[in-house]
N, C-alpha and C positions, 0 to 999 in steps of 0.2 A: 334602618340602622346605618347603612354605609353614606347615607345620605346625612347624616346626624355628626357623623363620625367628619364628612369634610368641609361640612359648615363651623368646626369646632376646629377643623384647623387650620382651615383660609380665614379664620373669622380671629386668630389665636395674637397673630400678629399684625399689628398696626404703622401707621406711620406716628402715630401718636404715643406708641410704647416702645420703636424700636431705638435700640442701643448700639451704636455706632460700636466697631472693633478697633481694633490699634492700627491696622491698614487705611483709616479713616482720620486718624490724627497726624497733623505735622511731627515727621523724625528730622529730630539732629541729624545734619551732614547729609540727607537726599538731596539730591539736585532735582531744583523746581524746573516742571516743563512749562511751555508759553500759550496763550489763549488766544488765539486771533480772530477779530468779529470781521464777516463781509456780509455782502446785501447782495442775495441774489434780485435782480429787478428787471427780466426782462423773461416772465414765462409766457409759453406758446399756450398752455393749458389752461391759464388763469390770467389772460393779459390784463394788462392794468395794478396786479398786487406785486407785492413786494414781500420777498422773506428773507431775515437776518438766519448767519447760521455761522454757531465756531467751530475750531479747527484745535485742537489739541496738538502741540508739538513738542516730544518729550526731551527734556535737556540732552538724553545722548542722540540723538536723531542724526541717522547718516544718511545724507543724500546716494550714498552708494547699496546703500542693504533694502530690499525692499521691507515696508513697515504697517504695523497692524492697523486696523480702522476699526473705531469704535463711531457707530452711528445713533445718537438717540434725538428722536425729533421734538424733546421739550425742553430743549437746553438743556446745559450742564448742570447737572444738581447733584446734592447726596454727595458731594463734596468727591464727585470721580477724579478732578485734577488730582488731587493730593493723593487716593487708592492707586493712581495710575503710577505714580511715582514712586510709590513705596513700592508696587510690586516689582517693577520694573528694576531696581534699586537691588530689591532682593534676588533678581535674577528670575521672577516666578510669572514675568508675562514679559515676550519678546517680540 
């Protein structure tokens, strides 16, 4: 049963039926933060490869506060620039 019970619920939601919220839409008046591409290309683990990787920098970004790090290793997707800035906006991630 419990086994039924959480195939019906990992199974419930998709990426194919999910419904973005309002923190996933561009608002009026947020300040957009910047996306910076570098290349890392010189690993000791994997010599010879090469990997791209951004950096999110959100428009109030103080060099003097220290600041959050969000890490995801398949790029940026699911439109986080824009949730970042909306929370952030609202005061609900700092």
């Amino acid at each position: 049963m419990l086994a039924l019970f959480l195939v019906r619920t990992f199974s419930a939601q998709t990426t194919d039926n999910y419904k973005p919220g309002l923190d996933s839409k561009q608002q009026v008046g947020v300040p957009k933060g910047e996306i910076l591409k570098f290349t890392f290309a010189s690993s000791k683990i994997f010599p010879g490869t090469t990997r791209d990787y951004w950096v999110y920098v959100p428009a109030q970004y103080n060099l003097e506060k220290p600041a959050c790090v969000f890490v995801c290793q398949d790029g940026i997707r699911y439109e986080a620039p824009t949730v970042f800035d909306n929370l952030i906006n609202k005061k609900r991630c700092r």
